[in-house]
PDB file of N, CA, C and O in Angstrom:
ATOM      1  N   UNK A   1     181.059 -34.040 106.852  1.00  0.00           N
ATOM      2  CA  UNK A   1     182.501 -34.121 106.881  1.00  0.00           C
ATOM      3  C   UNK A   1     183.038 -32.926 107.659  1.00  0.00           C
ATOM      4  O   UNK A   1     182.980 -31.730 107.373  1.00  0.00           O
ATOM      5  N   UNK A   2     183.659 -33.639 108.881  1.00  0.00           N
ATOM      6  CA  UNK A   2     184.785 -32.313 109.691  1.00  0.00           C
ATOM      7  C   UNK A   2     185.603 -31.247 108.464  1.00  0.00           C
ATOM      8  O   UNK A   2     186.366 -31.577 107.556  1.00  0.00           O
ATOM      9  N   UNK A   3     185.153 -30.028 108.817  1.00  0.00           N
ATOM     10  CA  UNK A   3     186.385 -29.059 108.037  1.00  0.00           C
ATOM     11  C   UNK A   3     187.969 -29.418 109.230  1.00  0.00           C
ATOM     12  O   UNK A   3     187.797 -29.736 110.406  1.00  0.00           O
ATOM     13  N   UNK A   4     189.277 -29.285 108.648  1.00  0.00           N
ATOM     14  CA  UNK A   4     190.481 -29.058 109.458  1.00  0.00           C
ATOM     15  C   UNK A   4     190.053 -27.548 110.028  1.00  0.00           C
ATOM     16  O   UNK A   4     189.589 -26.552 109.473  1.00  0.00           O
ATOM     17  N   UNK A   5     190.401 -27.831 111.289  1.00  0.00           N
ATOM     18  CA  UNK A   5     190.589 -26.663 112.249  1.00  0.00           C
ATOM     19  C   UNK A   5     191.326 -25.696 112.421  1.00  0.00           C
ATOM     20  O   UNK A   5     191.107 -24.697 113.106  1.00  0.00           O
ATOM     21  N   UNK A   6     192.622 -26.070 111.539  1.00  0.00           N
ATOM     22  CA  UNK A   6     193.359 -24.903 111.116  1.00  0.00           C
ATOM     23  C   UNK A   6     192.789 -23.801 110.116  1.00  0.00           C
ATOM     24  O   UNK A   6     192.838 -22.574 110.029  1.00  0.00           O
ATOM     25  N   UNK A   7     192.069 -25.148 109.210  1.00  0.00           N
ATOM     26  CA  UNK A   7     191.525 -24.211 108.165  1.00  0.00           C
ATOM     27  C   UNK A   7     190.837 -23.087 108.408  1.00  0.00           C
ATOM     28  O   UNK A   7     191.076 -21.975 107.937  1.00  0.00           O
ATOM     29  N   UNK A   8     189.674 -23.496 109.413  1.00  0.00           N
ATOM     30  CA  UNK A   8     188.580 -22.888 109.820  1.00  0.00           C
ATOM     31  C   UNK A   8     189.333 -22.068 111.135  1.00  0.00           C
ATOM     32  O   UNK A   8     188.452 -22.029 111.994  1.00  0.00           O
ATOM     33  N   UNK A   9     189.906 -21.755 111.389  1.00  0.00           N
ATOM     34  CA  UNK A   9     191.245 -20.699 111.904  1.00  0.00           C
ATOM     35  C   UNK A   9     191.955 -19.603 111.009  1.00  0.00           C
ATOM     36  O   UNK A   9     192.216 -18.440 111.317  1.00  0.00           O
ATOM     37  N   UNK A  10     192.205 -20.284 109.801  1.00  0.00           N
ATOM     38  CA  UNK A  10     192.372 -18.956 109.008  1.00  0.00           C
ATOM     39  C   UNK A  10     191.170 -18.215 107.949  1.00  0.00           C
ATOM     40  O   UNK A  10     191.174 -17.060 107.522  1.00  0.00           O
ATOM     41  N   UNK A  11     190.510 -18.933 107.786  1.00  0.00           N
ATOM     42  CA  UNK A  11     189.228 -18.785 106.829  1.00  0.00           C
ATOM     43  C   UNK A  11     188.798 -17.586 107.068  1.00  0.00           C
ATOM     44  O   UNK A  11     189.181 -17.486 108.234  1.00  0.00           O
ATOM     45  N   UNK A  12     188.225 -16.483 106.806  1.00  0.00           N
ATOM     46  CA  UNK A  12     187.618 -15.136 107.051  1.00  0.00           C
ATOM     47  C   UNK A  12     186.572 -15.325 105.871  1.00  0.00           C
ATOM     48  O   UNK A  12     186.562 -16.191 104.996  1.00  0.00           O
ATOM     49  N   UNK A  13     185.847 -14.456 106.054  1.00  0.00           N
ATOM     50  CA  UNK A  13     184.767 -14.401 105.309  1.00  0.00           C
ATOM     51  C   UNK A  13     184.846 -13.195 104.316  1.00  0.00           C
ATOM     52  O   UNK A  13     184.745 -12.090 104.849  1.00  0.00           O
ATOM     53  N   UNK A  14     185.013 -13.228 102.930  1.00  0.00           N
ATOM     54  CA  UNK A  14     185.383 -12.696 102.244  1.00  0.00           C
ATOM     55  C   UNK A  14     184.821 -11.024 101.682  1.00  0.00           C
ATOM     56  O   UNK A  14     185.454 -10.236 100.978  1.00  0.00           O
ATOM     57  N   UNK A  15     183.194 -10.825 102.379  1.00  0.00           N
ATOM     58  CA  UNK A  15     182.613  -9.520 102.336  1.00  0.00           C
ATOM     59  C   UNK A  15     183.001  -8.370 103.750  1.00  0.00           C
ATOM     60  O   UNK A  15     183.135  -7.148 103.686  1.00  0.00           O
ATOM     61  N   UNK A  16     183.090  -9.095 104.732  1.00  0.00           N
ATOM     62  CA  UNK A  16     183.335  -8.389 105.610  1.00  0.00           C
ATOM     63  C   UNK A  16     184.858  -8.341 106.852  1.00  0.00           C
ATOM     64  O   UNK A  16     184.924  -7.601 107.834  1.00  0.00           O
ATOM     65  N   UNK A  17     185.881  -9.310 106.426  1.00  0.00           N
ATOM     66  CA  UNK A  17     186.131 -10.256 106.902  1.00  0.00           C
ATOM     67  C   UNK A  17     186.169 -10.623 108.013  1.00  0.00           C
ATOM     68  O   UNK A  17     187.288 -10.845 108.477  1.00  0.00           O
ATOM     69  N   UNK A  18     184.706 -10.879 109.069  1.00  0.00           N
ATOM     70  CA  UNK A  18     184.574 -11.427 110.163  1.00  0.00           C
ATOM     71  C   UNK A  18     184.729 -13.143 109.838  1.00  0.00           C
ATOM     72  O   UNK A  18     184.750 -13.681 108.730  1.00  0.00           O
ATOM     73  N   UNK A  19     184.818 -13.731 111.072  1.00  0.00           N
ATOM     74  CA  UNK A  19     185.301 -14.892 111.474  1.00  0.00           C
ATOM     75  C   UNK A  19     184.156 -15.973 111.357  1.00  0.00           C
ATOM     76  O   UNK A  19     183.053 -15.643 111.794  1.00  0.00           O
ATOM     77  N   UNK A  20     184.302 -17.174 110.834  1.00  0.00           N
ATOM     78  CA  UNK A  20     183.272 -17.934 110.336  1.00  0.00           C
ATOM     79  C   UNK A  20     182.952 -19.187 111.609  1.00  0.00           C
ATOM     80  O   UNK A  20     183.968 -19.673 112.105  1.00  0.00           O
ATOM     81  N   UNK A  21     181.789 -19.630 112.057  1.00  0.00           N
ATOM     82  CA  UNK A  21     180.791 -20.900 112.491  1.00  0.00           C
ATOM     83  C   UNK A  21     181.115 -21.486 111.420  1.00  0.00           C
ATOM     84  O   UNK A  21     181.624 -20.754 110.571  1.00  0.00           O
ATOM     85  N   UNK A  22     180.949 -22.979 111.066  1.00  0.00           N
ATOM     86  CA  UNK A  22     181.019 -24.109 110.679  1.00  0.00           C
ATOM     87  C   UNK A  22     179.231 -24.912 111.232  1.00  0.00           C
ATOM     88  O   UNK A  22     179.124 -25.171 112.430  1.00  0.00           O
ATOM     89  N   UNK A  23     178.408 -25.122 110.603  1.00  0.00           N
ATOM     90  CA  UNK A  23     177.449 -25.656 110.545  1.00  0.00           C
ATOM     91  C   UNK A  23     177.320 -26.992 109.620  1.00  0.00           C
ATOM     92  O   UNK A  23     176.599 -27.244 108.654  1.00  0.00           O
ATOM     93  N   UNK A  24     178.414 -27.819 110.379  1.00  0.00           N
ATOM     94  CA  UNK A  24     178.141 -29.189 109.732  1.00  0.00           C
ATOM     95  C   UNK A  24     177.204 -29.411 109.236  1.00  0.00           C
ATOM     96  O   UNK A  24     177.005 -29.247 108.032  1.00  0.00           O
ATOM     97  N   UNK A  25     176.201 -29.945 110.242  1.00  0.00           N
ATOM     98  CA  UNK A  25     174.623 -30.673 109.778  1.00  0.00           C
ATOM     99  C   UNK A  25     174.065 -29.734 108.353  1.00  0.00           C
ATOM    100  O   UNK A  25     173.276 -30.232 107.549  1.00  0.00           O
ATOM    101  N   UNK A  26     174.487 -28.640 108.235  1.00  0.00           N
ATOM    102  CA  UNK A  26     173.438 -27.607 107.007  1.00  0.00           C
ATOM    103  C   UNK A  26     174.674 -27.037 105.813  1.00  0.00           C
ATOM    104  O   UNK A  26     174.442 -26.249 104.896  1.00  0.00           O
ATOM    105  N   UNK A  27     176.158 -27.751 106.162  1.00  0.00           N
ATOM    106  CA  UNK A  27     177.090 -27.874 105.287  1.00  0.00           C
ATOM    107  C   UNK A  27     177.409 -26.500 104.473  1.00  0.00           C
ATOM    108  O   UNK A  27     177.487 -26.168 103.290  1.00  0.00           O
ATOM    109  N   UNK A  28     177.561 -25.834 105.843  1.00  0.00           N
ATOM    110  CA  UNK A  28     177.660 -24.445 105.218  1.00  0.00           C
ATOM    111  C   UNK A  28     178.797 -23.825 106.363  1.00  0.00           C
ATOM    112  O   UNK A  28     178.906 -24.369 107.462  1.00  0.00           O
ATOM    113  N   UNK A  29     179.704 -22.519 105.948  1.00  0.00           N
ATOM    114  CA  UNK A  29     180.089 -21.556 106.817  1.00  0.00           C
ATOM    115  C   UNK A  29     179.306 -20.118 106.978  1.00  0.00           C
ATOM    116  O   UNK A  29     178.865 -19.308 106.163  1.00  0.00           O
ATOM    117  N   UNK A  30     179.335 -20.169 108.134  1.00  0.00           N
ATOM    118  CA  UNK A  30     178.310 -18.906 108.670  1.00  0.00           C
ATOM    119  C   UNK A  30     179.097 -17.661 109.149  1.00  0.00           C
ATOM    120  O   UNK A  30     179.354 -17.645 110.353  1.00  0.00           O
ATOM    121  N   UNK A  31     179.404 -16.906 108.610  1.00  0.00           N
ATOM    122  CA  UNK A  31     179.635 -14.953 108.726  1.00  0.00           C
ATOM    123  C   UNK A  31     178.848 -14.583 110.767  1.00  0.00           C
ATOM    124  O   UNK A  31     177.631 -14.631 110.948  1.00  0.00           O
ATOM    125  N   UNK A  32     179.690 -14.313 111.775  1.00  0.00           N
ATOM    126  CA  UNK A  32     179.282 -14.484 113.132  1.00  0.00           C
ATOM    127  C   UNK A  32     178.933 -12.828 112.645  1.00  0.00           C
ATOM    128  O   UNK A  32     178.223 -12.201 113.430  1.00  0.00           O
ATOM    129  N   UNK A  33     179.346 -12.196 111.543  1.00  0.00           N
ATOM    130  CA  UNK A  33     179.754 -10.724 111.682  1.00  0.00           C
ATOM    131  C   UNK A  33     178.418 -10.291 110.831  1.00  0.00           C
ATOM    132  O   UNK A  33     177.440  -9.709 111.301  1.00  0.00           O
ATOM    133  N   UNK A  34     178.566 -10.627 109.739  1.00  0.00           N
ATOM    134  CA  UNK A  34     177.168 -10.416 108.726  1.00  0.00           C
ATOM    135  C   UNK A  34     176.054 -10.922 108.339  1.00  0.00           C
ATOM    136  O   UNK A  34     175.132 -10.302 107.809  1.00  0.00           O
ATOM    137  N   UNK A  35     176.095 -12.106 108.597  1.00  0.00           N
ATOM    138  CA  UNK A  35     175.251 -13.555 108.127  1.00  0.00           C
ATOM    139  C   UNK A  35     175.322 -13.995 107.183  1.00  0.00           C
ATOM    140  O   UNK A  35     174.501 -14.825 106.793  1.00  0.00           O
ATOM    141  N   UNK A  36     176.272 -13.616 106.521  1.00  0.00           N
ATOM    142  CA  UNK A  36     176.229 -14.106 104.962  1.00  0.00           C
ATOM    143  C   UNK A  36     176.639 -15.749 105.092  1.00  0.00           C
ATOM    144  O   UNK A  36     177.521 -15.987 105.917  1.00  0.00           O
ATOM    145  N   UNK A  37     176.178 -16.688 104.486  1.00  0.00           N
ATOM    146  CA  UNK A  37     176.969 -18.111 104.667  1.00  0.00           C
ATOM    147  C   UNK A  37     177.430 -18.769 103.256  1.00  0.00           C
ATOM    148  O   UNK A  37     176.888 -18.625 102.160  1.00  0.00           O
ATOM    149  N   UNK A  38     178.653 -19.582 103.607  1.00  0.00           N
ATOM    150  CA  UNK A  38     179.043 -20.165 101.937  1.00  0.00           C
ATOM    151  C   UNK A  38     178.799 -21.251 102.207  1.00  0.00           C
ATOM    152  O   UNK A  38     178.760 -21.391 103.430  1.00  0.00           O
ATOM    153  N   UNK A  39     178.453 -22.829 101.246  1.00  0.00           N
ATOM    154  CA  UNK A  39     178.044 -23.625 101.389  1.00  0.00           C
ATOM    155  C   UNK A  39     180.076 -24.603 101.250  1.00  0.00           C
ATOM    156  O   UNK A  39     180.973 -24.108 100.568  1.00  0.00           O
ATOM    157  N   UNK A  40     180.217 -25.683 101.916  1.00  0.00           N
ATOM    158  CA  UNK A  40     180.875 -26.333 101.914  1.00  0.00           C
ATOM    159  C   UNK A  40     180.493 -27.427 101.127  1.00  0.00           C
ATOM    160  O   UNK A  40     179.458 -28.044 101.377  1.00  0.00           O
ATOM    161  N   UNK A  41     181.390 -27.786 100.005  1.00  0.00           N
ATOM    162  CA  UNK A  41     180.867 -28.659  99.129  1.00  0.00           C
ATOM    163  C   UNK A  41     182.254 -30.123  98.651  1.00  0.00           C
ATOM    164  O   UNK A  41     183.350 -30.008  98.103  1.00  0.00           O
ATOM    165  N   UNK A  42     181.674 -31.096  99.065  1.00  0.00           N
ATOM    166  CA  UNK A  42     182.412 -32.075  99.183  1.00  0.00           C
ATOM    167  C   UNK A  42     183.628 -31.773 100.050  1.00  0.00           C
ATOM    168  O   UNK A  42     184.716 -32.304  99.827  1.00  0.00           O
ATOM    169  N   UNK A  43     183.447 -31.013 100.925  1.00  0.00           N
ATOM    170  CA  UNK A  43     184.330 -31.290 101.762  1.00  0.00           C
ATOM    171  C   UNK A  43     185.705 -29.738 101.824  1.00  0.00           C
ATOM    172  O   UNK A  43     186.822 -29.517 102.292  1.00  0.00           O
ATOM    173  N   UNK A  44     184.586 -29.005 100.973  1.00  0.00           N
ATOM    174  CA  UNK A  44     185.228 -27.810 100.337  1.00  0.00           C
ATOM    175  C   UNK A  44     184.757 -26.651 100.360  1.00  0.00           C
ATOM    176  O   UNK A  44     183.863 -26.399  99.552  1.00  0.00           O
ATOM    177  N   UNK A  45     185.249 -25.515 101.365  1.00  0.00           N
ATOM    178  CA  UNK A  45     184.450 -24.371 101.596  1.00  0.00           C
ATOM    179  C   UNK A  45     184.321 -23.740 100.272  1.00  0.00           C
ATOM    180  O   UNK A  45     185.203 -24.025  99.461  1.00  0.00           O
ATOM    181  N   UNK A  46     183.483 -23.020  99.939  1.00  0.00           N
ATOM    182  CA  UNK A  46     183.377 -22.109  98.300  1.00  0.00           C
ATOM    183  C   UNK A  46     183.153 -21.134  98.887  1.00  0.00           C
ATOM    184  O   UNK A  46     181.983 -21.024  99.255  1.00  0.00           O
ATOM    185  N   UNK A  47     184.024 -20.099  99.218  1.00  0.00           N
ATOM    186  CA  UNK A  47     184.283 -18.540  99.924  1.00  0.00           C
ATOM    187  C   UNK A  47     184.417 -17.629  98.174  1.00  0.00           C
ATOM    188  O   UNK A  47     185.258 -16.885  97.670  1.00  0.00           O
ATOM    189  N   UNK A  48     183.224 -18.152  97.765  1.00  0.00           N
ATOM    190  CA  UNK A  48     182.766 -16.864  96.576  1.00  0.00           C
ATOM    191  C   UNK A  48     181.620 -16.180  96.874  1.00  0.00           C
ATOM    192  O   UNK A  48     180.716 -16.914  97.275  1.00  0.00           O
ATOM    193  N   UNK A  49     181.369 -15.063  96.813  1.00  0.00           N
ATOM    194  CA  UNK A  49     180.730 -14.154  97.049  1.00  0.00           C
ATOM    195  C   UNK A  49     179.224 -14.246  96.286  1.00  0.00           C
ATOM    196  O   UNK A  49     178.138 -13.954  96.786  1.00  0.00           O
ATOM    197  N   UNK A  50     179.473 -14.704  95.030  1.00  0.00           N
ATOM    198  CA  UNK A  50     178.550 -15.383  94.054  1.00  0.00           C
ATOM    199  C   UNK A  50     177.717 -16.432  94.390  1.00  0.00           C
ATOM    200  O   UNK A  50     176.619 -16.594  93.857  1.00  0.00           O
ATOM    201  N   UNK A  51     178.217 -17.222  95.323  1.00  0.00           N
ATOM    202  CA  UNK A  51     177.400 -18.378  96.304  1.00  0.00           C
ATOM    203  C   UNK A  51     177.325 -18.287  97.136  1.00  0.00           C
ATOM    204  O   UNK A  51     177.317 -19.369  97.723  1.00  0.00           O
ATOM    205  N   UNK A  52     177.198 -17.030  98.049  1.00  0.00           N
ATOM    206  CA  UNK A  52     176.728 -16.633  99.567  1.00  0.00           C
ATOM    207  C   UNK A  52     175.761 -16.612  99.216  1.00  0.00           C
ATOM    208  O   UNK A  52     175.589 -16.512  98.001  1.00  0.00           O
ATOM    209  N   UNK A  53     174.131 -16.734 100.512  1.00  0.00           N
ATOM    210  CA  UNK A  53     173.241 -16.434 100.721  1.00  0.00           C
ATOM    211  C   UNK A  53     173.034 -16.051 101.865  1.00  0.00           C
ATOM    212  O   UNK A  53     173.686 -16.651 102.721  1.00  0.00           O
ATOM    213  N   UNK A  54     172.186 -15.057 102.305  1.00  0.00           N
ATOM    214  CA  UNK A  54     171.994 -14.688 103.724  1.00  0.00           C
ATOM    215  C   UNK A  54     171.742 -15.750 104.580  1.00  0.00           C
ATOM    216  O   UNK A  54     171.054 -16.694 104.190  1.00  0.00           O
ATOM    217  N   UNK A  55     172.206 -15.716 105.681  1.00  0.00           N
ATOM    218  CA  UNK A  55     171.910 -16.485 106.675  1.00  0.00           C
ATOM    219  C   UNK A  55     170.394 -16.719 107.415  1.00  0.00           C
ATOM    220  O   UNK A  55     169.795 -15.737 107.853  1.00  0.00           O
ATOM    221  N   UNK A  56     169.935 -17.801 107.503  1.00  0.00           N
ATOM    222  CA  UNK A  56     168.557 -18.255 107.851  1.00  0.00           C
ATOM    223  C   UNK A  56     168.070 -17.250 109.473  1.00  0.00           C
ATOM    224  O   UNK A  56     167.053 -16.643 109.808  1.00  0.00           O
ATOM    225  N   UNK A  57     169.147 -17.462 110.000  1.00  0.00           N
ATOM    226  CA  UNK A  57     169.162 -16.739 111.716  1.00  0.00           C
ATOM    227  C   UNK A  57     170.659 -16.243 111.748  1.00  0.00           C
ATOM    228  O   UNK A  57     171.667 -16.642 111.164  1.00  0.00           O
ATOM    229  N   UNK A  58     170.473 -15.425 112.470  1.00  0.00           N
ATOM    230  CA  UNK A  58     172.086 -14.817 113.053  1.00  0.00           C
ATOM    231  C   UNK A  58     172.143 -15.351 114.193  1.00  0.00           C
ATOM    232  O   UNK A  58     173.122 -15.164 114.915  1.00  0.00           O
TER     233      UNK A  58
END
């Protein structure tokens, strides 16, 4: 599922706040700044800090 593009325009990433990738296919947002990524769930970013995991690759 497309995130809105506005959204993903204001979205920051909540540890560092660099600017987030969108990785449809792996349904996650990706940190361009830290690697940290939050998983998008039903259609719903979860920008908690508690459900980041490092990023697979930067």
């Amino acid at each position: 599922m497309a995130l809105d593009e506005r959204l993903l325009e204001i979205l920051v990433c909540p540890s560092c706040h660099g600017s987030l990738e969108h990785k449809e296919r792996r349904r996650v947002l990706v940190c361009v700044d830290c690697g940290l990524q939050f998983p998008v769930r039903d259609g719903i970013p979860v920008m908690l800090l508690d459900e980041a995991t490092p990023s697979r690759r930067r």
